[in-house]
C-alpha positions in Angstrom: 2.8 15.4 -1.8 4.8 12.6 -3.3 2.1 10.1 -1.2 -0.6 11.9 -2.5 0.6 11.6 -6.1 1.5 8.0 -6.2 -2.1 7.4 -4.6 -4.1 9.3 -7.5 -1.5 7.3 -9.8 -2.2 3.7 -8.6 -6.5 4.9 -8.4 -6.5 6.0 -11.8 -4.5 2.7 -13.2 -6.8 0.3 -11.3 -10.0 2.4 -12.3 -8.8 1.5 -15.9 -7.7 -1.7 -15.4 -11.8 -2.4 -14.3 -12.6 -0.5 -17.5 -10.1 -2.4 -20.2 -7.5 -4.9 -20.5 -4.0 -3.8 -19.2 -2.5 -3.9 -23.1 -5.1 -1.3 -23.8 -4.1 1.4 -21.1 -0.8 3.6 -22.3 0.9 6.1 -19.4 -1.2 9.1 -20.9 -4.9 7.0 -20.0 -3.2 7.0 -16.6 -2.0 10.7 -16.5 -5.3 12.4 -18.0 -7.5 10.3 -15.4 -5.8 11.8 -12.9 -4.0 15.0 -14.0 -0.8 14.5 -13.9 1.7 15.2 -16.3 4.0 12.6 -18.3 7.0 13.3 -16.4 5.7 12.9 -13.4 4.2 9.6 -13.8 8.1 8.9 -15.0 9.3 10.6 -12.1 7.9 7.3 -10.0 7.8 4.5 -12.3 9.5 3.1 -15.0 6.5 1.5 -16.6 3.4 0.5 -16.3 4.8 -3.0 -15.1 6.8 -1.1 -12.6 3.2 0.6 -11.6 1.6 -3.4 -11.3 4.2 -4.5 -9.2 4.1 -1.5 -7.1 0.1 -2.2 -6.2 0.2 -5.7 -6.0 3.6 -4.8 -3.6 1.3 -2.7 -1.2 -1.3 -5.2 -1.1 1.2 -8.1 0.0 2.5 -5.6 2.8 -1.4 -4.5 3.8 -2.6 -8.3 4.2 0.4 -9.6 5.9 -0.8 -6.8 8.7 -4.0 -9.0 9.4 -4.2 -10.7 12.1 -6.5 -13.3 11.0 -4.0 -14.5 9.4 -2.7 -17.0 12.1 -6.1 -18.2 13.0 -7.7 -20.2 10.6 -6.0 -20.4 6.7 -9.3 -19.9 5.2 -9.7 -16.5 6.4 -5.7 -16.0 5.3 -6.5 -17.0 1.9 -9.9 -15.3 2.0 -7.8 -12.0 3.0 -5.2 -12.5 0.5 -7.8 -12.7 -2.5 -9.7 -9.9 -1.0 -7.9 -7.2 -3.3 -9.2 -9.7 -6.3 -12.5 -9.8 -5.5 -13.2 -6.1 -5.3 -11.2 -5.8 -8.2 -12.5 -8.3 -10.7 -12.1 -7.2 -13.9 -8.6 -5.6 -13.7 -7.6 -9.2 -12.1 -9.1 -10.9 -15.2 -7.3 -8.1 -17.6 -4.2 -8.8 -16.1 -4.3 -12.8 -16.0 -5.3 -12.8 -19.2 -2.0 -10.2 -20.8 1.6 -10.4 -20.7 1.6 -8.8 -17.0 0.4 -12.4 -15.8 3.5 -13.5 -13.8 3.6 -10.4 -11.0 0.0 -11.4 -10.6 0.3 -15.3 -10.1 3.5 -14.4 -7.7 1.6 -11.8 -5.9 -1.0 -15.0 -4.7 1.9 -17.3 -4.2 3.8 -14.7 -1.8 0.4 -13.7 0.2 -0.8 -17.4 0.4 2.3 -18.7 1.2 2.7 -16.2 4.0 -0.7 -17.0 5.3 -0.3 -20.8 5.6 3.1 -20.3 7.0 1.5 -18.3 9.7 -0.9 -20.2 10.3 0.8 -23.8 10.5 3.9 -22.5 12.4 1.1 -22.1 14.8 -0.2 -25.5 14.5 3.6 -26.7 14.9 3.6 -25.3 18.4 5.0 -27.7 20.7 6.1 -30.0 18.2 8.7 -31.2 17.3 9.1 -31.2 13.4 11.9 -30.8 11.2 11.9 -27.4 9.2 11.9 -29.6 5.7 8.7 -31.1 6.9 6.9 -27.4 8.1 8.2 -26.0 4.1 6.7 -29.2 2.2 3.4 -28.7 3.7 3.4 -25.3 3.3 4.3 -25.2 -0.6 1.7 -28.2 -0.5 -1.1 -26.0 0.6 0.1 -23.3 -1.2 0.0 -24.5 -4.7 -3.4 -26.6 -4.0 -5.2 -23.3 -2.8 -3.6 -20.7 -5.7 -4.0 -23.4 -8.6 -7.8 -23.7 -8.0 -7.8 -20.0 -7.1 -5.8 -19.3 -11.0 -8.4 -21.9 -12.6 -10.9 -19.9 -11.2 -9.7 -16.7 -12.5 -9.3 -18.6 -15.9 -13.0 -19.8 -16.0 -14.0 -16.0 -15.9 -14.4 -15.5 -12.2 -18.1 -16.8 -12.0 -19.5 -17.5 -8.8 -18.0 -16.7 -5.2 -15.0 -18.2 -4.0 -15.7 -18.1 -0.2 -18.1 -21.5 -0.6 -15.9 -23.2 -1.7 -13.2 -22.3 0.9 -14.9 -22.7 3.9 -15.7 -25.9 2.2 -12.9 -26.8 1.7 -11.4 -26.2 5.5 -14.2 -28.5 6.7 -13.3 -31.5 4.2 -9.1 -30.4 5.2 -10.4 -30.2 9.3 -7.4 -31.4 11.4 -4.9 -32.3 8.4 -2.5 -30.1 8.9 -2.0 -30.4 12.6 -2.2 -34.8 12.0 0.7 -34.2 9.6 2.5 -32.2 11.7 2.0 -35.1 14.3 3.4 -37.6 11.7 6.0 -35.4 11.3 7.1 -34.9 15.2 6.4 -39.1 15.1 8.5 -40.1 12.6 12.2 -38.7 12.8 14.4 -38.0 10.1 14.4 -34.9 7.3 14.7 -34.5 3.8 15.9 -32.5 2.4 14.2 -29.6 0.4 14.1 -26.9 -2.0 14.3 -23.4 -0.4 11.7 -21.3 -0.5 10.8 -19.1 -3.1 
């Protein structure tokens, strides 16, 4: 029942995220959508903050499942913005309130995780210091959510996957040359842990 419950919960917040900015919804929008009373929305979450991190939460643990995720980065970060795209307008509502941060770490964690993944692979049989794997990684990571967060700032127009797939032709081979650099040039630096 609890399952069930928190379900309906996280449904009727993200219906009314898509309907009106986050500031806008109070816990009894969220409990008369979907027939609950206060208590039990209590019962489960602190806050509606504590709700937001919950969602974006699952989501991080649902696209670090996909398998695509070690094959090409472009479907990783495709996969990881997914939950954006079908969701438009409660990612805009959120980017644009005080709830902005678990948002903009949500993409860092699940990009990050997907160009780890996928350049670990490219790092097999090579040998390259682990300072040099995390500096690329944090590389592509910032590059791909910073134009991803300008995006969202320009008001979402347009698709995102163009550009991508663009982009992984004009990037074609980079990651692995670097890598080789890397394996070819001994020595380490070193570098901040990751986030």
């Amino acid at each position: 029942m609890s399952r069930f419950t928190k379900i309906a919960i996280s449904k009727a917040f993200i219906e009314l995220l898509n309907q009106r900015p986050i500031d806008k919804i109070t816990v009894k929008d969220i409990v008369d959508s979907c027939e609950i009373n206060r208590n039990t929305f209590y019962y489960y979450y602190q806050d509606i903050y504590a709700l937001l991190e919950e969602i974006l939460q699952d989501e991080v643990e649902k696209i670090l499942q996909t398998p695509a995720l070690a094959d090409s980065w472009q479907d990783g970060f495709l996969e990881a913005i997914h939950f954006a795209l079908e969701n438009r307008r409660a990612i805009f509502h959120v980017y644009h309130s005080s709830y902005r941060e678990p948002l903009e770490r949500y993409f860092y964690q699940i990009v990050g995780r997907a160009l780890e993944s996928f350049i670990r692979g490219r790092a097999q049989g090579l040998e390259v210091p682990e300072s040099d794997i995390r500096i690329l990684c944090d590389f592509y990571r910032y590059a791909l959510v910073g134009i991803f967060l300008e995006w969202v700032e320009s008001g979402m127009a347009g698709e995102p996957e163009p550009v991508v797939r663009r982009l992984g032709v004009l990037l074609e081979g980079n990651i692995r040359q670097a890598l080789e650099h890397g394996a070819a040039t001994p020595g380490a630096c070193t570098y901040l842990p990751e986030d």
